[in-house]
N, C-alpha and C positions, 0 to 999 in steps of 0.2 A: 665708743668715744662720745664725749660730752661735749658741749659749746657753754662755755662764760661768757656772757656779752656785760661789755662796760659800756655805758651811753653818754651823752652829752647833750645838754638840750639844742644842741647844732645838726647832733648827726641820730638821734633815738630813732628818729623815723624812717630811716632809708630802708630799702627793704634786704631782709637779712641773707645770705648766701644758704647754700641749700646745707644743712646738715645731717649726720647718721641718726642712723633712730638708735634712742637708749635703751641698751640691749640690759643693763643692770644697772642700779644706783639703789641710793639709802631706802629710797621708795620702790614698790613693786607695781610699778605704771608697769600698763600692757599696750605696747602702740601698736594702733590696726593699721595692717598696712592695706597699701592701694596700690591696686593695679593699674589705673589710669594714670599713674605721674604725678597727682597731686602728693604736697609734701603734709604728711602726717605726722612727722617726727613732734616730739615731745622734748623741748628745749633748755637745759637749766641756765637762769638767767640771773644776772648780780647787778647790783647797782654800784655805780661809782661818777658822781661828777666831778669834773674838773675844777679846782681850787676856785681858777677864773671864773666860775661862773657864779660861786658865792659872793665873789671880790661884786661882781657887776652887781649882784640883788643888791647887796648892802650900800654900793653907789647910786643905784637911783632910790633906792628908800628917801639917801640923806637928800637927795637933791629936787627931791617935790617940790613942786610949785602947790600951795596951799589954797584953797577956798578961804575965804571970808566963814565964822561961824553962822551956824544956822539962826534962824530970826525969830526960834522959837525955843521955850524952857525945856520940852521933851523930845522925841526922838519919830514924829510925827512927819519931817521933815528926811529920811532917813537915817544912814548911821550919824551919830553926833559927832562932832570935830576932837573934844577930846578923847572920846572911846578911841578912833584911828590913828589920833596922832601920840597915843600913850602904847598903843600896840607898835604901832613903828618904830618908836623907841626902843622898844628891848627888842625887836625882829633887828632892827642894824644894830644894836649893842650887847645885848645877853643870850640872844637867841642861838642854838647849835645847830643845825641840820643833820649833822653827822651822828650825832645819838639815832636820830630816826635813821639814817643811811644803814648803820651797825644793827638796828633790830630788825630792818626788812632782811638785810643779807643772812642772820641768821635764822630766817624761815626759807623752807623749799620753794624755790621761786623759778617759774619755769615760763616759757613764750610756746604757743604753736600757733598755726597757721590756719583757720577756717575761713574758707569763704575768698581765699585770697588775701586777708587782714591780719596781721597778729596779733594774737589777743594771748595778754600776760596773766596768771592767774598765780596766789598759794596755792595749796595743797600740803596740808597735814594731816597725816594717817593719824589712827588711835591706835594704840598697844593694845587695845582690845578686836580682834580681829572681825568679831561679829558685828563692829558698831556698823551704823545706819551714813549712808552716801549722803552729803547733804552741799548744794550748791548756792551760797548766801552772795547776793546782790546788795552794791551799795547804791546809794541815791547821787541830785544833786543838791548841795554843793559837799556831796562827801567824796569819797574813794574806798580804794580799800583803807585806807586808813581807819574808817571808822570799823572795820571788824576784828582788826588786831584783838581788842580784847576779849573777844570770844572765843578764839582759836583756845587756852588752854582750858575754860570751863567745860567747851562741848568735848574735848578728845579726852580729856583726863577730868570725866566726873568725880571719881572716886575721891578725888584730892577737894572738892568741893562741898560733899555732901551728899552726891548722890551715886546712885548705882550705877555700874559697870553696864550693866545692860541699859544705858541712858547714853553712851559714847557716838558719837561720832567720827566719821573723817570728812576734815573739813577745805573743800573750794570756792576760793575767795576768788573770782577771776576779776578784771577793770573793763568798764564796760566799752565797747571801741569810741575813741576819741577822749578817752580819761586816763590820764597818768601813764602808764606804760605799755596799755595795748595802741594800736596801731591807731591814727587815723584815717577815717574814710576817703577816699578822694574821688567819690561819687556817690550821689542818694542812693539810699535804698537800706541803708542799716538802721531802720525803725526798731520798737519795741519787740514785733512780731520778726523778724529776721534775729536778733539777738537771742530771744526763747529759742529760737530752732539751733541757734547757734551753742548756745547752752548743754542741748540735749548730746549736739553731735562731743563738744567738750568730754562732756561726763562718759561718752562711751568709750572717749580716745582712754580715758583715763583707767576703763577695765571697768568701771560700774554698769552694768546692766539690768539696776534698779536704784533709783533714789530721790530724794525729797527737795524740794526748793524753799528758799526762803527770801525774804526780800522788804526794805520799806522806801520809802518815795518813791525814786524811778525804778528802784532794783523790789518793790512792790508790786509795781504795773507790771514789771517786765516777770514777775512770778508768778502774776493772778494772769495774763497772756498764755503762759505755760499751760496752767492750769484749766484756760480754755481752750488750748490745741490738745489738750492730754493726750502727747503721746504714751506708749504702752509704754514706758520705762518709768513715768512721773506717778510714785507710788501717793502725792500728796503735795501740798503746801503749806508755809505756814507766813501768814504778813500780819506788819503793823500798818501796815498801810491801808486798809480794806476799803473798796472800790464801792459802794451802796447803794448811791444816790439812784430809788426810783423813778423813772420818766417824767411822771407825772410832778413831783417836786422838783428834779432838773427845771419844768418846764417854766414852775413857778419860780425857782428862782430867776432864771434867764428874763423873767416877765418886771424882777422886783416887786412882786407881788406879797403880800403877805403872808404868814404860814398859812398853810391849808388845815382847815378848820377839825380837818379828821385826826390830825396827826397828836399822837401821846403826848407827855410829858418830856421822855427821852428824844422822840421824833421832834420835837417842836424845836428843843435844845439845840440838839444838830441842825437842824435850820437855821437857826439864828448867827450860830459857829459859822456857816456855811456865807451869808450873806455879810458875813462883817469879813470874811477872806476874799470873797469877792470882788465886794468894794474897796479896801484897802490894805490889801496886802499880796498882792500878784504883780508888783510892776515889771519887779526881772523878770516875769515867769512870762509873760507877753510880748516882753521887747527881745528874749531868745526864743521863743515861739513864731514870731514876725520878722523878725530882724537879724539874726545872731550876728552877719559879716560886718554889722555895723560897729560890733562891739574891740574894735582895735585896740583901744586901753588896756585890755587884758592882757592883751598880749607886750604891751608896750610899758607898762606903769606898775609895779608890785601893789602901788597903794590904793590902785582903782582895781585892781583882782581882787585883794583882799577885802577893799570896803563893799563892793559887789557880792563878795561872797556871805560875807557876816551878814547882808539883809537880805534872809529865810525867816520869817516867822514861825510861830508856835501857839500852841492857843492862848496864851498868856501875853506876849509878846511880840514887837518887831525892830530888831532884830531880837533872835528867839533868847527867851530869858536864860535857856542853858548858857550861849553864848557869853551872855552881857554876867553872867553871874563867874563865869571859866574868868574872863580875862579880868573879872575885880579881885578874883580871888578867893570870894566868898558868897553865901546866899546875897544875894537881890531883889528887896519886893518878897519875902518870901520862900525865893525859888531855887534851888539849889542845884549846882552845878553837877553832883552827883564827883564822879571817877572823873568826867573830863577838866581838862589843863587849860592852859594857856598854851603853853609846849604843843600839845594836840590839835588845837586848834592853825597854830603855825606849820606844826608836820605837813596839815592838809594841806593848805592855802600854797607851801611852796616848792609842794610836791605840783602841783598845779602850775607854779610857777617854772621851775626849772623843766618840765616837760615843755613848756609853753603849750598846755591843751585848756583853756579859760574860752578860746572860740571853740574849737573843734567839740569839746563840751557841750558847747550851748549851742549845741546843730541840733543835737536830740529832741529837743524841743519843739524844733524847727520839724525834725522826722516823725513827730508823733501826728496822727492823724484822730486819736481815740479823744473824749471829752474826759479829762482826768476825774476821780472819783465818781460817775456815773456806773452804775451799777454795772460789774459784771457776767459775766456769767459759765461759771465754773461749776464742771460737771464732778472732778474729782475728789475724794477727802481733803479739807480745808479745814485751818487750826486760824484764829483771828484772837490779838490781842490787842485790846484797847488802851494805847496810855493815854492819861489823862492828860497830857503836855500837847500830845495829838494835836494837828489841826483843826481837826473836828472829831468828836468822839462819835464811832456808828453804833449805832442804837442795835439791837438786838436783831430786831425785826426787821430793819433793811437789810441786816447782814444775813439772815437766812434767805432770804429773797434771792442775793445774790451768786452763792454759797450753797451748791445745793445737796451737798454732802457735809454738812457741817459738825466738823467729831469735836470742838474745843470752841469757845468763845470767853473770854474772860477780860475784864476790866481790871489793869495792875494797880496798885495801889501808888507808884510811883512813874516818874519818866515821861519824856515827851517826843516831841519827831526825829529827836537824835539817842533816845532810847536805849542803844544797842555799844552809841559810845559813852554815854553819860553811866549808866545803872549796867553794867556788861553781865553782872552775875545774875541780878532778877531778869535782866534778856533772856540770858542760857536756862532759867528755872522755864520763864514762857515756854522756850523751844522744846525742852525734854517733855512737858506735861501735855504740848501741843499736838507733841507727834508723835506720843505715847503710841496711839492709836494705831499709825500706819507701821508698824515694825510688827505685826505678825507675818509681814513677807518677806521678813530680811532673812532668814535661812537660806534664799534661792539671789540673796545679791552678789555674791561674790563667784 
């Protein structure tokens, strides 16, 4: 027997009634059972909101109360008045939700239970059976939204270009307090409680060997992995790479100068490093500091969304992929790559209709580590650098870091949203990445 849950952004978060473990379905999950009473079942879950709850976005879209325009030509002051008030337009007039509703339901879409929390994830097998386990984290201000488009490159290479023995099956989980895993309703679901969270995931799921992947938060929360190694983490692979040596931390923290030892590439990242520092981290301090302060999210589509759209990129703030999606077209140069405008919106009101915009921005709140200060990961590591990157890591901090390092490479396109912008040069990064770690997939399954 199976469970369909339908949610509502009134009721998602209650906690679920106990259900049977899935003895068969489309998928061949193997649910571990437990002797202690804990619930291990493996859950398939649908989405469906209620009419009313579109009618309400689409009412307070129209009914913002408006700032005065900014007092400046560029967007230094953050998002610009027309960028938000041109996106709100088509979000209450052209916007569908239901298209995204219709493509998440037709992916395997399942809730179980870790830790006490439910945590929702896909899972997409490959029809190749030998392919490689692999669990891809998404960042903030993404979801799983932004992995959607990897799910058919990685399970079905062959339709791609590449070989069979390049496949995957693929677990897209939400990380807790984002989109339809559960809220926390007490500290303690840091980066490092998620990795382990992770591990226990993948074995519910009958993998007892497989690979991580991850960029921003779902970055950290893979190089984390990757320095608990447990025995099942054959590897990693991130855009996100964590570099910064001490010694430069220190100097940055100091606003000190570059250090006069550091390369060409090293000096560069430097410079990347001190221009993110000084201006472009202010959400990233005020949910680091403050998150409960942040009630508009919960309360305003239009302070979620303009919130959400100011993440920069190395190019940009808000990031050039962004501002290029919602014109339609390159900007400055910069191309949008695959992502939408649609995409863009799926995110923000996937965010929205959960109401998780605070629960979200705890995590920040939960993290204790100095973001990009070097790691230290013992396992085989795959590192790619896109140039959109917030800061590009230099070779040489990344081995530092990295200390099984099989792959490093600089892509020729893409930036911190990478993986939603360019999904197929994503899937090419991952296959070349993790080339390396599948001489143990014989003993995965």
């Amino acid at each position: 027997m199976s469970e369909t849950k339908t949610v509502t952004r009134r009721d998602f978060c209650g906690t679920a009634a106990a259900a049977a473990t899935i003895a068969a379905t489309s998928l061949p999950l193997r649910v571990l059972a437990q002797a202690t009473g804990v619930d291990s079942s493996v859950r398939p879950f649908k989405i469906s909101f209620a009419e009313a709850e579109l009618v309400d976005l689409r009412q307070r879209i129209n009914s913002t109360r408006w700032p005065e325009r900014e007092t400046v030509a560029d967007d230094s002051q953050g998002v610009p008045l027309t960028m938000i008030q041109g996106l709100a337009t088509y979000w209450a007039t052209g916007y569908d939700w239901r298209k995204c509703e219709s493509k998440l339901n037709a992916l395997p879409q399942y809730v179980t239970q870790i830790d006490g929390l439910d945590i929702y994830f896909i899972h997409v097998r490959s029809k190749h059976d030998d392919a490689l386990p692999i669990i891809i984290t998404h960042g903030w201000p993404g979801s799983i939204i932004e992995q959607l488009k990897l799910i058919e490159p990685l399970t079905n290479p062959t339709a791609y270009g590449a070989s069979a023995s390049d496949a995957f099956h693929v677990v897209i989980p939400s990380i807790p307090g984002y989109g339809f895993s559960g809220k926390p309703t007490a500290s303690g679901w840091d980066p490092e409680h998620i990795a382990r969270a992770w591990v226990v995931l993948m074995g519910r799921l009958g993998y007892s060997k497989f690979v991580a992947q991850g960029g921003d938060w779902g970055g950290h929360i893979s190089n984390v992995m990757g320095e608990q190694a447990p025995p099942q983490l054959l590897g990693i692979h991130t855009n996100f790479p964590e570099t910064i040596p001490p010694d430069v931390g220190k100097a940055l923290a100091l606003s000190q100068p570059p250090p006069a030892t550091l390369s060409a590439d090293e000096k560069a990242a430097y410079l990347q490093l001190v221009s993110l520092r000084s201006k472009n981290l202010a959400y990233a301090i005020i949910m680091a500091q403050r998150p409960q302060t942040l009630y508009g999210l919960a309360d305003s589509p239009i302070a979620l969304a303009a919130f959400m759209l100011d993440h920069g990129d190395a190019y940009n703030q808000p990031a050039s992929t962004f501002v290029a999606a919602l014109a339609g077209k390159p900007i400055g140069g910069y191309s949008a790559g695959n992502l939408t405008r649609d995409d863009i919106l799926d995110n923000i009101t996937l965010f929205w209709l959960t109401n998780t915009g605070v629960s979200a921005a705890r995590l920040y709140w939960e993290n204790k580590f100095r973001l990009l200060s070097a790691v230290n990961v013992s396992v085989p590591a795959a590192v790619t650098v896109f140039p959109g990157e917030i800061y590009a890591a230099p070779r040489s901090w990344t081995e530092g870091a990295y200390h099984k390092l099989v792959y490093y490479n600089r892509a020729s396109e893409g930036g911190h949203f990478a993986a939603w912008s360019f999904p197929e040069l994503f899937a090419q990064e991952l296959r070349a990445g993790l080339r390396p770690m599948r001489a143990s997939n014989a003993a995965l399954l």
